[in-house]
N, C-alpha and C positions, 0 to 999 in steps of 0.2 A: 452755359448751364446745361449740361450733359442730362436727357431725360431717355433713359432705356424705351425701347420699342419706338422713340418718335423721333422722324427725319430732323434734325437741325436746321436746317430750311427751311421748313413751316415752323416751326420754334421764333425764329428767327424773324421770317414775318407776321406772324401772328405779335409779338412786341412791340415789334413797327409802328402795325397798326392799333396797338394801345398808348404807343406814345401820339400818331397823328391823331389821334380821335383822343385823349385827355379831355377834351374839356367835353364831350358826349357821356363820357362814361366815367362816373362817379367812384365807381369800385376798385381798384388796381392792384388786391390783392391775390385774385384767381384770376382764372381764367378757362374756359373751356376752347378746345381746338379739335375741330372734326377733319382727321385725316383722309378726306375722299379719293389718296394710292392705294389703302388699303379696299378687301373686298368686303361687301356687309357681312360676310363670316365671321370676319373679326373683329374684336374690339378697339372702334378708332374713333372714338369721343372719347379725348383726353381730358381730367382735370386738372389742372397745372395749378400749383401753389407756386406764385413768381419768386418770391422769394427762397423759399428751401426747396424749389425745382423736383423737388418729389411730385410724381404723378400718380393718378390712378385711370382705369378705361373702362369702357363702355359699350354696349355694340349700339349703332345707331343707322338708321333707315336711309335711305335717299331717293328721289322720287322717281316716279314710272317714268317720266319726262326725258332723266338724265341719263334712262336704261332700259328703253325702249324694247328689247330683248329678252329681258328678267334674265342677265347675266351674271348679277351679284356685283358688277363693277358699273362703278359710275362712271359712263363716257363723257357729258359735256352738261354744260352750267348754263341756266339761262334766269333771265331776272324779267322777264316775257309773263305779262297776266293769260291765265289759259295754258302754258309750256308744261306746268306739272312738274317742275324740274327743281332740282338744289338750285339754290345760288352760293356763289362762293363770294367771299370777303370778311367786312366786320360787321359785326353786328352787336346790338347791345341790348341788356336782357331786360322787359319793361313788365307789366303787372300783369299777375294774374287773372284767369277768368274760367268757368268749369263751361265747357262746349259740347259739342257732339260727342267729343274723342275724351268725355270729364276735365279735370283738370289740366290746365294748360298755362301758357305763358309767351307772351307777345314778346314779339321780338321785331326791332328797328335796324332796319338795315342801312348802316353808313357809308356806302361806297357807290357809285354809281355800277357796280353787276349785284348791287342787291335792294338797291333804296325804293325798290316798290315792293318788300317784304308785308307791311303792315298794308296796302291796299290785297295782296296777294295774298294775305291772311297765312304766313309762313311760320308758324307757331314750334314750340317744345311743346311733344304730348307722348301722352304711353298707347301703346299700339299691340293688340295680340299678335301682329304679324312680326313687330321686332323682338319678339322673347326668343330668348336663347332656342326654345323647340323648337322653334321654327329650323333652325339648322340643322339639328338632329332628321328633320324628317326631311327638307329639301335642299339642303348642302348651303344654304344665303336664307337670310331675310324676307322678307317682301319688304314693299316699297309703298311710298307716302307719294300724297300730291304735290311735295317739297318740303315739307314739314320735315321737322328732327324729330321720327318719332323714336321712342328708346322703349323697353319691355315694363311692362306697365310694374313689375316687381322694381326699377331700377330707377321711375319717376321721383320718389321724395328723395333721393338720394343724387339727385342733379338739383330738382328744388335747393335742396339744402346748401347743397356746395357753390351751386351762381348766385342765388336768389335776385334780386334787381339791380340793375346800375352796373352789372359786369360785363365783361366781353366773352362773346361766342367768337371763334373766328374761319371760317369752312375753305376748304384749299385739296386743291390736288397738284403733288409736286413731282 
């Protein structure tokens, strides 16, 4: 399934890991994939409709942890309480809850580089640091304590599109 802008690779194992994890995740008709080759400049939170393989994208954050530098690229993954970092793998999208950062959404990390997500409190939330301006005035994003944060204009429209029981899946390929 051929999806413009997104390596076939991560496509690839991003399915994978919806077939290994089936019986975690309820949903198996989207799917969100955050491309962490790309730089937070760009839009690399995928929405993948599996079936009609039409996508659409996102820009999404990644944390000080994984980018120590404030480089705009994410160097490396840790699933470490306190690291601040992305984790990569699967993850699957659980309920709601409005927190510090408002509205938000838990997320269960099913792989061992991710499965202390929900003590590490690794949420979907809208952040003013990942709105588009942000790049306009410093070339990147800023960055999250690991969280997927996305521009807070672009929240109900990832709500809308995973909402619970789907797959996130985070990879640098």
């Amino acid at each position: 399934m051929p999806v413009p802008s997104l390596d076939p690779e991560i496509v690839r194992q991003a399915l994978a890991a919806l077939d290994r994890h089936r019986h975690a995740i309820r949903r198996h008709d989207r799917i969100a994939i955050a491309d962490f080759s790309a730089p937070s400049s760009e839009p690399r939170l995928h929405f993948l409709n599996v079936a009609g393989g039409n996508a659409t994208r996102l820009l999404v954050a990644h944390g000080t942890g994984s980018d120590p530098g404030h480089t705009g690229f994410l160097h490396r993954f840790s699933n470490r309480t306190g690291s601040n970092a992305s984790s990569e793998g699967a993850f699957v999208t659980g309920d709601y809850y409005v927190g510090k950062h408002g509205r938000s959404q838990r997320l269960i990390g099913l792989d061992p580089t991710n499965n202390n997500a929900l003590d590490r409190a690794i949420v979907i939330h809208g952040a003013w640091y990942a709105n588009a301006a942000m790049i306009e005035q410093h070339g990147k994003l800023g960055r999250s304590q690991g969280c997927f944060a996305v521009g807070e204009s672009d929240l109900d429209d990832l709500f809308g599109f995973l909402g619970e029981g789907r797959l996130l899946y985070a990879a640098k390929v």
